[in-house]
Every structure is written in structure tokens, then in C-alpha cells.
TORRODREN-210019 format. One line per 2 residues: number of its first residue (from 1); their letters; for each residue x, y, z of C-alpha. Coordinates in nm, 4 decimals, m for minus. Example, Ala and Ser with C-alpha at 12.3 -4.5 7.8 and 13.67 -1.06 7.14 Angstrom:
! residues 2
1> AS> 1.2300 m0.4500 0.7800 ~ 1.3670 m0.1060 0.7140
***
This chain:
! residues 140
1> XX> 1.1992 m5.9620 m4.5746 ~ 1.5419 m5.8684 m4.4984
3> XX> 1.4905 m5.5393 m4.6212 ~ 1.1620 m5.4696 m4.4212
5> XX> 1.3762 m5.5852 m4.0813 ~ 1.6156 m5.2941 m4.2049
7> XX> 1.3762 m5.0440 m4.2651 ~ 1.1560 m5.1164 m3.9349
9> XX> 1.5739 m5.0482 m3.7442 ~ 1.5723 m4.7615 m3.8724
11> XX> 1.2564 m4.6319 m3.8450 ~ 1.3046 m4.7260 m3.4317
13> XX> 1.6801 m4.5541 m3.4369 ~ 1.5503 m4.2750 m3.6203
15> XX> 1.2486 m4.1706 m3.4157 ~ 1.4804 m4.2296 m3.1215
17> XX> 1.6965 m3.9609 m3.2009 ~ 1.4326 m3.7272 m3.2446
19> XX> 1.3059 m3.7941 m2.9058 ~ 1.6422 m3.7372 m2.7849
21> XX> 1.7025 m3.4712 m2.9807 ~ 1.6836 m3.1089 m2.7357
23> XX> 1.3644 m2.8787 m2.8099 ~ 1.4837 m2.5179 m2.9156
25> XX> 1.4757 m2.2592 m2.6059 ~ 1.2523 m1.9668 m2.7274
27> XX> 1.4018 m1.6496 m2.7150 ~ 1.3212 m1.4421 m2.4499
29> XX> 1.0847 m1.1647 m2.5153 ~ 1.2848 m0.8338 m2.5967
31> XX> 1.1493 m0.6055 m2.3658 ~ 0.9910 m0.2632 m2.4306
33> XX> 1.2192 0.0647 m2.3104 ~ 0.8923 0.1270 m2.0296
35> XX> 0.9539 m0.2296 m1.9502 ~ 1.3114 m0.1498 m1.8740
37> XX> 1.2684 0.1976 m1.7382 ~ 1.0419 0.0914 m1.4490
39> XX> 1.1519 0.0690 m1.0840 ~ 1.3481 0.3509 m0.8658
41> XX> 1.6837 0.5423 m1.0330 ~ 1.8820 0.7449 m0.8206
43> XX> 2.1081 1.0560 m0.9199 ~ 2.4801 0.9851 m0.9827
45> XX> 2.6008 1.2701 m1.1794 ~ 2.4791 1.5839 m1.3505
47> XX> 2.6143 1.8010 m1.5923 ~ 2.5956 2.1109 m1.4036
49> XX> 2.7138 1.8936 m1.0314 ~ 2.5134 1.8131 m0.7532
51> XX> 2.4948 1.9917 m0.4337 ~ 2.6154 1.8295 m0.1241
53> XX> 2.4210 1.6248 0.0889 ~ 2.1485 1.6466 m0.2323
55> XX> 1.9505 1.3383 m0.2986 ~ 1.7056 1.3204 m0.5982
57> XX> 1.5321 0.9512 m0.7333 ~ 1.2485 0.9314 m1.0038
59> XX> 1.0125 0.6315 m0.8914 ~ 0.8660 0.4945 m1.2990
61> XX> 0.5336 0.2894 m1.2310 ~ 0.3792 0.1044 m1.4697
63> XX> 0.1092 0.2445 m1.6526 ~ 0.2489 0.6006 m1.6753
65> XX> 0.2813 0.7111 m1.3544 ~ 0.6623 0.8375 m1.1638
67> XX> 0.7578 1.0193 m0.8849 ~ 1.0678 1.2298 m0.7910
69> XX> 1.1778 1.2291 m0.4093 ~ 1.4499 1.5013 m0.3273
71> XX> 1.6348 1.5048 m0.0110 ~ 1.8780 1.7545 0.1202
73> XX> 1.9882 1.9073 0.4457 ~ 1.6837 2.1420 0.3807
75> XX> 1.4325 1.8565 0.4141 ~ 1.2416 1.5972 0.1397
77> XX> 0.9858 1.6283 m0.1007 ~ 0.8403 1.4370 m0.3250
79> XX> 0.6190 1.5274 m0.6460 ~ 0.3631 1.2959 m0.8164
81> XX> 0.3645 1.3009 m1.1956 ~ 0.3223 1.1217 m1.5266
83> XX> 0.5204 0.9910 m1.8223 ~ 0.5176 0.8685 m2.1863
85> XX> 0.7859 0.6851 m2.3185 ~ 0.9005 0.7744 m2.7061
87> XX> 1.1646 0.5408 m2.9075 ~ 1.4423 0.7124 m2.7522
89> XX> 1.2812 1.0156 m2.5148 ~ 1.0453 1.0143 m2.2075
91> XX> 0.8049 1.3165 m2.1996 ~ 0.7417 1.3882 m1.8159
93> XX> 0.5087 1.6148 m1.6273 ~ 0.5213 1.6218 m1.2256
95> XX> 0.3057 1.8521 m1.0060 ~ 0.4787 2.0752 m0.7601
97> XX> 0.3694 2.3437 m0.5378 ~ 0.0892 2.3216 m0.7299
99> XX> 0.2068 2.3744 m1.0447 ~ 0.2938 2.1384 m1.3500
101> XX> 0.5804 2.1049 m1.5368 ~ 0.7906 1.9316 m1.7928
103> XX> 1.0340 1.8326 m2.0617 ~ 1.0406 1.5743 m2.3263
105> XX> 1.4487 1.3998 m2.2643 ~ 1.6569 1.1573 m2.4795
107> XX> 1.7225 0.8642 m2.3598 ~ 2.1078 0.8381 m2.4528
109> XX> 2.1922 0.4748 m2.2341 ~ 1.9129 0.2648 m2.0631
111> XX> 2.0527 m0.0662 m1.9600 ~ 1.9237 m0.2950 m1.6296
113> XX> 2.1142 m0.0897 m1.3985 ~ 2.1806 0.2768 m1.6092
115> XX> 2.0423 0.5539 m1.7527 ~ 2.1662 0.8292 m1.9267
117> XX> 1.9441 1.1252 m2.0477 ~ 1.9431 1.4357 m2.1897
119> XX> 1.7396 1.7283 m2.1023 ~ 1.6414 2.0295 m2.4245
121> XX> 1.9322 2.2463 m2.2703 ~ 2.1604 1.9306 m2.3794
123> XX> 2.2430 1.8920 m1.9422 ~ 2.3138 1.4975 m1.9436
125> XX> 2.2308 1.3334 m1.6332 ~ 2.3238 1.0002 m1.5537
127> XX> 2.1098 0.7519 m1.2736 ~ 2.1812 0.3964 m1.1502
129> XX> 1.9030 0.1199 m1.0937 ~ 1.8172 0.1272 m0.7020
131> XX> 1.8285 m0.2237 m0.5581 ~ 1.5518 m0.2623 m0.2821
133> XX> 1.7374 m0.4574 m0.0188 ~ 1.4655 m0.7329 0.0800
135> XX> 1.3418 m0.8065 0.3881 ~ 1.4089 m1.0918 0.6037
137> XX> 1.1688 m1.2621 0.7648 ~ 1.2324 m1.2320 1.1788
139> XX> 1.3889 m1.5684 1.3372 ~ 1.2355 m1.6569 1.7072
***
């Protein structure tokens, strides 16, 4: 009898300390380089300079779609355009002035807030992660 008292303890203190016992976290989800890539980058450097005054973002979408806005003393533009994202390139097409063009580029960095690529010509450009400043609601 003594022995089934003992066993019935332990059978309480043991399914005790499972229940106490934390649950594993799942990983988060790893997420895909488009997953990363998409949202506004802005210009920071270039390998052959940037002009004064110049300002030049590329706007990645989801589903495959970008933009690039320029801005300069001259004036703005923007072009519409597509992309496919490779293991380590982006292949890009815009539309401007009617015309299309392209390039495939290596992505050489791409972390939450950089990116680093690298046209054909081997011209490295590097872009930082543009932070939308939210909007606060109006106090009466």
C-alpha cells in the first residue's frame, strides 16, 4: 500500500512539473530576401558620387512591382517598373520616357535598414531603409 501512496506522489509531482514546465517559443519564420527588400530605400552613396541637391529612392511593392522617384534642383520624376528577386540579385525593368530598361544587380548587404548592390559595370551603390514618420492623430 505504501508503495502505491509513493507512486500516486509522484505521479502528482511529476505531472506538476510538466505543467510548469515553459512551452518552447517557435522560431520566427526566416524571411524571404523580397520579404526584406520591400518598403522605400533612399540613396546614400554611389560609386561614381552623387550630384548635389540629387535625390533618388526605389519604392519595392509586394508582388513585383517598384518605383524610382528622383529629385533634383531640375524637378522630380518618378518611373513605374517591375522586379524579380534571385538568391542574391534583383532583375529590374522601369518605364521611362516611354522606354524600358534594365539590369539584373547583386545584392552584396540587405539587412532591415541597408542595402548594398552592385550594378554589371561592378558601380556599388549603397541605400538605407526610409522610416515613414507616422501620423498623429489631431488633439481638439
Amino acid at each position: 500500500m505504501r508503495v502505491l501512496t509513493l507512486m500516486a506522489v509522484f505521479g502528482v509531482l511529476a505531472a506538476s512539473n510538466l505543467a510548469a514546465a515553459p512551452v518552447p517559443k517557435e522560431k520566427p519564420k526566416e524571411k524571404t530576401t523580397e520579404e526584406k527588400l520591400i518598403g522605400k530605400w533612399k540613396l546614400v552613396k554611389s560609386g561614381v558620387g552623387l550630384p548635389e541637391g540629387f535625390d533618388f529612392t526605389i519604392d519595392y511593392q509586394p508582388k513585383g512591382v517598384l518605383s524610382f522617384t528622383r529629385k533634383s534642383e531640375d524637378g522630380s520624376s518618378v518611373s513605374p517598373g517591375k522586379y524579380k528577386v534571385g538568391k542574391d540579385t534583383i532583375e529590374w525593368t522601369v518605364t521611362e520616357g516611354g522606354a524600358d530598361r534594365g539590369e539584373t544587380s547583386k545584392i552584396k548587404l540587405l539587412t532591415e535598414t541597408k542595402l548594398t548592390l552592385e550594378d554589371p559595370e561592378g558601380i556599388v551603390e549603397e541605400f538605407e531603409r526610409v522610416v515613414e514618420k507616422k501620423k498623429e492623430p489631431k488633439k481638439d
